[in-house]
N, C-alpha and C positions, 0 to 999 in steps of 0.2 A: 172621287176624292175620299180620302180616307181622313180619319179621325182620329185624334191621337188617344193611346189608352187612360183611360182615368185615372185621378191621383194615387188610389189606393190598388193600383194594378204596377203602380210605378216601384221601381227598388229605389231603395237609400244608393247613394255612392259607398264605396265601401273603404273611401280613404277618411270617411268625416269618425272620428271616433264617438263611439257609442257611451253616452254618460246617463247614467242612473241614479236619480235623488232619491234619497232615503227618504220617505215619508215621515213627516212628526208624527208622534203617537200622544194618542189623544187619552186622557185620564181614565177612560172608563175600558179603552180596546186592550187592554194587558191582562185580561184574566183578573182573577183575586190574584189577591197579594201572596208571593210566599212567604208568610210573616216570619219564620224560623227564619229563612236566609237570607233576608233583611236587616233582621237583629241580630245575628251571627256577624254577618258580613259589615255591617256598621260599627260592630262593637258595641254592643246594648245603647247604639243612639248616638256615641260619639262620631261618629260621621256624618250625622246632620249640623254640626257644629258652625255656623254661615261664616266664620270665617278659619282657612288653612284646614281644612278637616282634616288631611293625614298629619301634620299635629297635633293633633286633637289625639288622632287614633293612636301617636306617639304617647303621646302624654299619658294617655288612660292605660296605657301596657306597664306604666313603670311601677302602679301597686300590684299586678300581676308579678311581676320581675323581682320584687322584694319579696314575696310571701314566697314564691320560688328558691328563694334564697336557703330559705330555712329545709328544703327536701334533698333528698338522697339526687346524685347526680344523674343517676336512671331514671329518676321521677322527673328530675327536669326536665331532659330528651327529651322523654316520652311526651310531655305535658308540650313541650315544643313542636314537636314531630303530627300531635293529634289536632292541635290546634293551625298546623298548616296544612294538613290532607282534607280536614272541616271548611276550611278553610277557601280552600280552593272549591269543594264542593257549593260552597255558600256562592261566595265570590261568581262563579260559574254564574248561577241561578239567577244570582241579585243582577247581574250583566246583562240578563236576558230581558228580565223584567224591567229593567232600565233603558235597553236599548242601547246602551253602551258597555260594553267589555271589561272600563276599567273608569266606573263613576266615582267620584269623587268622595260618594258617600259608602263606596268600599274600603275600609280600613281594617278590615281583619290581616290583614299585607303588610301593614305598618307594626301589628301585633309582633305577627310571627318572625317579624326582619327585627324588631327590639329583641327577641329573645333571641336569636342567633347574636344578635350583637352583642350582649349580656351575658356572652356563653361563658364558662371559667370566670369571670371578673370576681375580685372581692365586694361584695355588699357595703356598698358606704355610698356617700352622695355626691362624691369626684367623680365618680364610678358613674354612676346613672347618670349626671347629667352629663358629662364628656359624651357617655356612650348617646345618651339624647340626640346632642347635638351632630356627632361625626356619623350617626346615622341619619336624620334627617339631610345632612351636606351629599352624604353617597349615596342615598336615595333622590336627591334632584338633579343629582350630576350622572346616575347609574354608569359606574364603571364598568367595564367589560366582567361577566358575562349577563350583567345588570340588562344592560343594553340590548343587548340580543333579543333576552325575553323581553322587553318592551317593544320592542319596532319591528320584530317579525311578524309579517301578519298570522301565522301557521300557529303563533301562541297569543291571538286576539281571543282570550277566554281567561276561565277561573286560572288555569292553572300558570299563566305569562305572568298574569297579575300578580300571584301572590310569588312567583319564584322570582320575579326580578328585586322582590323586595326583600328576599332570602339571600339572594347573591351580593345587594349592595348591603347584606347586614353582617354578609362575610368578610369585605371588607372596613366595616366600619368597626368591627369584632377586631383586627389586628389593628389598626388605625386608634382604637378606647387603649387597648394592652399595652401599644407603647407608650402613648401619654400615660396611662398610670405606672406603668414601667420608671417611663423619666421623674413623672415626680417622686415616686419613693429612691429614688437612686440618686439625684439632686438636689430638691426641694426639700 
């Protein structure tokens, strides 16, 4: 009489799909803190904000975006451009350390998507809050190529994060121009 083999000699079926739980991570398994890209990537702390934190991380860009105002338009770019490549570098790190890709208390995203929205605009306060809001709108709507970089898994990192927030700020950048377009042309 034979015996049949043991369980652990046994195969799986190979029709059941194979599912993998992410383990919680427990406060002390993460290494030290990388406190620079923490603070980078929060925004000096506006991303701990307990409620709406990427408004928060809105909101804290727009004395960035005024004092902006006052520099040469190569110094904007630039100040644009540095603070999105930082940016994603940060973003990346804080993702890891987090455990998630694109935490909540990542807002450096929401920075660098306000200052693309604020590109050209005149300095006044139609101007910033318009741009506020119709960026805030096309960052929870992310219009195409918004979208892409958020739901591709291939961009689940620093740099999805912060470029989905760059593309809905491209659109919320023509979406601010014609509202202040219409009001000085009608209002």
């Amino acid at each position: 009489m034979s015996n049949p083999p043991p369980p652990s000699a046994q195969t799986a079926p190979s029709a059941q799909p194979r599912v993998l739980i992410k383990p919680k991570r427990l406060a002390g398994d993460r290494g030290p803190a990388p406190v620079l890209a923490l603070t980078w990537s929060s925004f000096f702390g506006a991303g701990y904000f307990p409620l709406a934190p990427g408004t928060a991380g809105t909101a804290a860009a727009i004395p960035l975006w005024w004092a902006l105002t006052y520099t040469p338009l190569w110094a904007y770019f630039a100040v644009t451009a540095a603070i999105t490549l930082t940016g994603i570098a940060a973003a990346d790190r804080a993702g890891k350390y987090y455990g998630v890709a694109d935490s909540g208390h990542i807002v450096v995203d929401e920075v660098a998507g306000y200052l693309v929205t604020m590109a050209f605009l005149p300095r006044g306060l139609f101007a910033a809050l318009t741009g506020f809001v119709l960026f805030r709108i096309c960052d929870v709507l992310k219009p195409w190529p918004a979208n892409f970089f958020d739901r591709d898994p291939r961009w689940k990192n620093g740099a999805g994060v912060v470029l989905d927030d760059v593309f809905a700020g491209v659109w919320a950048c023509a979406l601010t121009w014609t509202a202040v377009w219409v009001r000085q042309r009608y209002l």
